[in-house]
C-alpha positions in Angstrom: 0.0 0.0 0.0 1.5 3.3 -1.3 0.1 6.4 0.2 1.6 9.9 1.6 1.0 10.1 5.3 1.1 13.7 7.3 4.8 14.6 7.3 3.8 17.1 9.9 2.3 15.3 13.5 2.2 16.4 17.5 1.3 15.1 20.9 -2.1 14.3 21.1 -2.8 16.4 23.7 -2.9 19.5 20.9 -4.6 17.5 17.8 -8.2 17.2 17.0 -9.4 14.7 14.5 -12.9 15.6 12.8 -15.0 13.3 10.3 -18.2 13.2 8.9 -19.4 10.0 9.0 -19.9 7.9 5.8 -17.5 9.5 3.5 -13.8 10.0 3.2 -13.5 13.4 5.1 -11.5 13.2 8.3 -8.4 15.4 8.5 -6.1 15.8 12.2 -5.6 19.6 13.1 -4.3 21.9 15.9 -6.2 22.0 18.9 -7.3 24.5 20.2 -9.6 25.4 16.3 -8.5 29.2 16.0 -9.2 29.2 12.2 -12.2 27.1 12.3 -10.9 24.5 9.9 -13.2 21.7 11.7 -16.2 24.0 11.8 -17.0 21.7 7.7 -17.1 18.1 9.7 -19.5 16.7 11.9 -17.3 14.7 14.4 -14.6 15.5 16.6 -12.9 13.6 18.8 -9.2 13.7 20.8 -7.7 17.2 22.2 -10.9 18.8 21.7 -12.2 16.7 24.9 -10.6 17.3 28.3 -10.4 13.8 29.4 -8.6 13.1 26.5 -6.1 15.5 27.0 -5.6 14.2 30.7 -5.1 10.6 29.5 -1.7 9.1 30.7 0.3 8.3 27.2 -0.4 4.9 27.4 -4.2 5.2 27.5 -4.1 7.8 25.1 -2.6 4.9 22.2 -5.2 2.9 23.1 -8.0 5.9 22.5 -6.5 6.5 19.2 -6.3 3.3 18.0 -10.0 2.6 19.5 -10.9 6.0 17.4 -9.3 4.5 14.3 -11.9 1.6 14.9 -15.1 3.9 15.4 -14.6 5.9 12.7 -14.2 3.3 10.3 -17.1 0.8 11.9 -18.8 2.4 13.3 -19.5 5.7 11.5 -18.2 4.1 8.2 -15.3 6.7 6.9 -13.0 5.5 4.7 -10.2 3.5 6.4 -7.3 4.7 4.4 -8.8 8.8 4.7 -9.0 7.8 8.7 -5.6 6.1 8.8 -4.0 9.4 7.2 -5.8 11.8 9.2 -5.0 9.9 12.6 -1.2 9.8 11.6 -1.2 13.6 11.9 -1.1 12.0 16.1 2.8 11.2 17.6 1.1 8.9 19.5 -0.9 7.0 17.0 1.7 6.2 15.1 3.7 5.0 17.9 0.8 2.7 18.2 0.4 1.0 14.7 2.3 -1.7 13.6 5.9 -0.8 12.1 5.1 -2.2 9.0 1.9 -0.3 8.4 2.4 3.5 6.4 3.3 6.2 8.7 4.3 4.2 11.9 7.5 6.0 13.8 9.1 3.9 16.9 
């Protein structure tokens, strides 16, 4: 699988991933919104939610990867879209396999 992830990614106590369910619009951006870029999606989830940002590291991996899951069971966004987006988070990619696009150690 060949795809460009998000050269650019922080902690994830400063990135906010939005989606709208059932399509392939999810992008990561800087938390808190000062420009209104997620003000277009439905969905937000991560540093936009206090007990996010209060989640040791180690719990935090696990949210992300668990967020990876709910937006593409549950709210049906397209995996790769949601893969890209959530690799604009330190910590996600931390979390995914070394062999999958995007994963740092």
């Amino acid at each position: 699988m060949t795809f460009k992830v998000p050269s650019l990614h922080a902690d994830y106590k400063s990135v906010m991933i939005a989606w709208t369910p059932r399509s392939d619009r999810v992008r990561s951006g800087t938390w808190p919104d000062e420009t209104g870029w997620s003000d277009g999606y439905m969905m937000t989830g991560g540093a936009c939610y206090r007990d996010v940002r209060n989640m040791p590291e180690l719990v935090a991996k696990a949210y992300l990867v668990n967020l990876f899951n709910t937006l593409v069971i549950r709210d049906q966004v397209d995996p790769i879209a949601a893969h890209k987006a959530l690799c604009g988070v330190t910590e996600f990619r931390q979390a995914i396999n070394l062999q999958c696009p995007g994963a740092i150690e």
